[in-house]
C-alpha positions as CSV (number, residue, x, y, z in Angstrom):
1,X,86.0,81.9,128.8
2,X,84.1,78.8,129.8
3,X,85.7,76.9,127.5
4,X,88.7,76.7,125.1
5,X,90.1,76.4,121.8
6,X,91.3,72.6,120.5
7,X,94.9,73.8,120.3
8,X,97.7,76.4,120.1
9,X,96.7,79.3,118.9
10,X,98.3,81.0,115.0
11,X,96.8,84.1,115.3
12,X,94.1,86.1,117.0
13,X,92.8,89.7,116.9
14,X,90.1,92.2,118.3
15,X,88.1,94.6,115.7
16,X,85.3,97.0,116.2
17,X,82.1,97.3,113.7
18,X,80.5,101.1,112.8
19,X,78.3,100.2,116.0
20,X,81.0,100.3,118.1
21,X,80.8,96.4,118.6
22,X,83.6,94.1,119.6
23,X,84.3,91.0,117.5
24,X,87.1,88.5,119.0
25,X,88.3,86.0,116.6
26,X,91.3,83.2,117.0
27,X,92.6,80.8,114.7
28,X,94.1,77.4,115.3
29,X,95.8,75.1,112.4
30,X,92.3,74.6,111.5
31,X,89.9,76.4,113.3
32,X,88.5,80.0,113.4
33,X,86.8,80.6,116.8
34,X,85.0,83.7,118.1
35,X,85.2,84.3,121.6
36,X,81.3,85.8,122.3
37,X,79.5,85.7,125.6
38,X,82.2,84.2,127.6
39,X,83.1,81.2,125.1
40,X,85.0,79.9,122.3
41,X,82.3,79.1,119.0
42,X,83.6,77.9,116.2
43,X,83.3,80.4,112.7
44,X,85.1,77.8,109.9
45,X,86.5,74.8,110.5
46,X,88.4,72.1,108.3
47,X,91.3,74.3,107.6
48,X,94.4,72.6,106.2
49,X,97.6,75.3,107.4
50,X,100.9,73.6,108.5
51,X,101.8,73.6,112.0
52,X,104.0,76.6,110.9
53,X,101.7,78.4,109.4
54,X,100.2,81.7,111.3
55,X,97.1,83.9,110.6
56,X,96.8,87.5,109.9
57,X,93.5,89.2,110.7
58,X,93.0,92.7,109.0
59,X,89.8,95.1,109.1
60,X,88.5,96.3,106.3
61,X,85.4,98.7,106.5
62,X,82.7,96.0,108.1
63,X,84.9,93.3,106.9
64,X,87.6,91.0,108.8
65,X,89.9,89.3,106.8
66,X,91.3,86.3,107.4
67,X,94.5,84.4,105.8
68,X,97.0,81.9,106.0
69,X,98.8,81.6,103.3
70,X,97.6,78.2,102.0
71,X,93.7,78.0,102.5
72,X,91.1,80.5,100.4
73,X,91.3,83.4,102.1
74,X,88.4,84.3,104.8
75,X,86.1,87.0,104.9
76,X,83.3,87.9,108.4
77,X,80.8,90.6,108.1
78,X,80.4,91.9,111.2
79,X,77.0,92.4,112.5
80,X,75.4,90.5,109.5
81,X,78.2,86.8,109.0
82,X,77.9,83.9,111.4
83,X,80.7,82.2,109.9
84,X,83.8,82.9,108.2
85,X,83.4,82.3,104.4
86,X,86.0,82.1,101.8
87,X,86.7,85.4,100.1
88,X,86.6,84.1,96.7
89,X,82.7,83.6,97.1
90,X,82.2,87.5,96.8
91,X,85.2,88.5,95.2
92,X,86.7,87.0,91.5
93,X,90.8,86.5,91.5
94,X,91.7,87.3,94.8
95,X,94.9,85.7,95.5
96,X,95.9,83.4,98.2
97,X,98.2,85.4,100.6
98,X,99.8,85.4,104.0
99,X,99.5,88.8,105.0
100,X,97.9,91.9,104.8
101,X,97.0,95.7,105.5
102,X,95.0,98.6,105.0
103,X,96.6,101.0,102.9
104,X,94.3,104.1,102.1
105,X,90.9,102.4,100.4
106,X,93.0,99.3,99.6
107,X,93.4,95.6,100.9
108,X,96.9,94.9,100.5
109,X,98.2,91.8,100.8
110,X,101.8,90.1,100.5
111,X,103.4,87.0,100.5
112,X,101.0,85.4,97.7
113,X,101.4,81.8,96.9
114,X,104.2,81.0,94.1
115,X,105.2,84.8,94.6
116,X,106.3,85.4,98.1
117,X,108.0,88.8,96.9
118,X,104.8,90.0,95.7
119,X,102.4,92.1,96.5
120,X,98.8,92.8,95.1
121,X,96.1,95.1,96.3
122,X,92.3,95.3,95.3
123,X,90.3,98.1,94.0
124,X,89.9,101.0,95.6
125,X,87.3,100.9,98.3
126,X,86.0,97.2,97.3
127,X,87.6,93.8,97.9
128,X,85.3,91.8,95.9
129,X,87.4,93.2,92.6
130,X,91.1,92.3,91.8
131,X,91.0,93.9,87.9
132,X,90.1,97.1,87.5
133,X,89.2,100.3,89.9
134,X,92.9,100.6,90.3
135,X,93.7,97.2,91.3
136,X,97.4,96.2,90.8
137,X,100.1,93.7,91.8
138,X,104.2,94.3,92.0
139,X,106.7,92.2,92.4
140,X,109.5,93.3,94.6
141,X,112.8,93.2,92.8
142,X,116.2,92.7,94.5
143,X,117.2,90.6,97.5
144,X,115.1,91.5,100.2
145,X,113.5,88.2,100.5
146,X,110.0,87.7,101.6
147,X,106.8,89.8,102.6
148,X,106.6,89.4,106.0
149,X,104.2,92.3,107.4
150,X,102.2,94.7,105.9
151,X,101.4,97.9,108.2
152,X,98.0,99.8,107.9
153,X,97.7,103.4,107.3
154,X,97.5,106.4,104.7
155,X,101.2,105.3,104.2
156,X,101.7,101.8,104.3
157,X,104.9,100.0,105.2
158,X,105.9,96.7,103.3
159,X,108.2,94.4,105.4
160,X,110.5,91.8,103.9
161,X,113.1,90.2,105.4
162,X,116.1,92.4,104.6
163,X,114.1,95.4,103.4
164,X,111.7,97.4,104.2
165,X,109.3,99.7,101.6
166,X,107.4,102.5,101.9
167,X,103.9,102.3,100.0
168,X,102.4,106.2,98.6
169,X,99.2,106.4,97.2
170,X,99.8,108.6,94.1
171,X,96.6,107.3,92.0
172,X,96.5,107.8,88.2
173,X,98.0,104.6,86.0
174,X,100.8,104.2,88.9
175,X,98.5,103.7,91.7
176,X,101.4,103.4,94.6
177,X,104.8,105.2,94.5
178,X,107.5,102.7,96.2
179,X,110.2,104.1,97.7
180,X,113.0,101.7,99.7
181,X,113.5,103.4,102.8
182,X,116.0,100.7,104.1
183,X,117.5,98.3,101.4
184,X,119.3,96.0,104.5
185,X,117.0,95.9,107.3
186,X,114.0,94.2,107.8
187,X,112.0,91.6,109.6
188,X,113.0,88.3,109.4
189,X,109.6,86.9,111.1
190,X,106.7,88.9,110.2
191,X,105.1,88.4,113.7
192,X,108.0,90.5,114.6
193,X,106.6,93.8,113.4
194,X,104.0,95.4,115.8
195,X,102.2,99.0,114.9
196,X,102.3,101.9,117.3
């Protein structure tokens, strides 16, 4: 690039629109770039994350997600968005989370504030609504700690630190079958956990 971003980066990814368009976004403590046409443009700025604090990007349909853990989560339409925008602007009760994933036709997300054993997905197909059209939350019983990763997928994979949960969509009133496929093995650091 021609230029670069103010400071370390906490999180970056790489997604592709319906138009087979590339989109490259990176986050800083308080920064969302986009790296277009060979340089770094700001998308939201003013962010408040810790210097600790990382940023998970997820797709969803024409959507990027973007979140922290600490500021409104961050939504970019690609092909129509300039900048990021905060999530709650389209959608009402979204919670504030850390990460996320695409499980089936649901956002997924973990690690929500005040409840960083839970987990809470949208409706099906639409993540402007958080009541309703099957969307649910679960807390995560037991000691496995925190929910450090969420993997994408028909099946989706939960990640805390010393456990690891396997995510069925069944549909009806249960909505997701969960199913501990290792009850002392996790991740302890969520940017640990890389799909293949």
């Amino acid at each position: 690039s021609s230029n670069t971003v103010s400071t370390d980066s906490k999180g970056a990814g790489s997604f592709r629109d319906n138009s087979n368009n590339v989109f490259n976004f990176v986050a800083t403590r308080t920064n969302i770039y986009q790296l277009a046409s060979g340089a770094f443009t700001s998308r939201k700025a003013s962010l408040t994350g810790a210097a600790d604090d990382f940023w998970t990007f997820t797709q969803f349909g024409e959507y990027v997600i973007a979140s922290n853990g600490v500021d409104q989560p961050q939504y970019y339409l690609m092909g129509t968005s300039t900048n990021f925008a905060d999530l709650s602007s389209i959608a009402t009760g979204n919670p504030v989370f850390r990460v996320s994933g695409v499980v089936r036709d649901f956002l997924v997300t973990g690690n929500i504030t005040n409840a960083t054993n839970r987990i809470q997905w949208s409706g099906i197909n639409d993540i402007t609504t958080w009541s309703g059209k099957q969307a649910d939350q679960q807390d995560l019983p037991g000691s496995g700690g925190q929910v450090v990763a969420i993997t994408s997928g028909e099946v989706g994979y939960v990640f805390r630190q010393n456990q690891i949960i396997r995510m069925d969509y069944v549909g009806g009133a249960t909505v997701f079958r969960l199913s501990v496929i290792s009850p002392n093995r996790g991740a302890v650091y969520g940017r640990t956990v890389c799909q293949d």
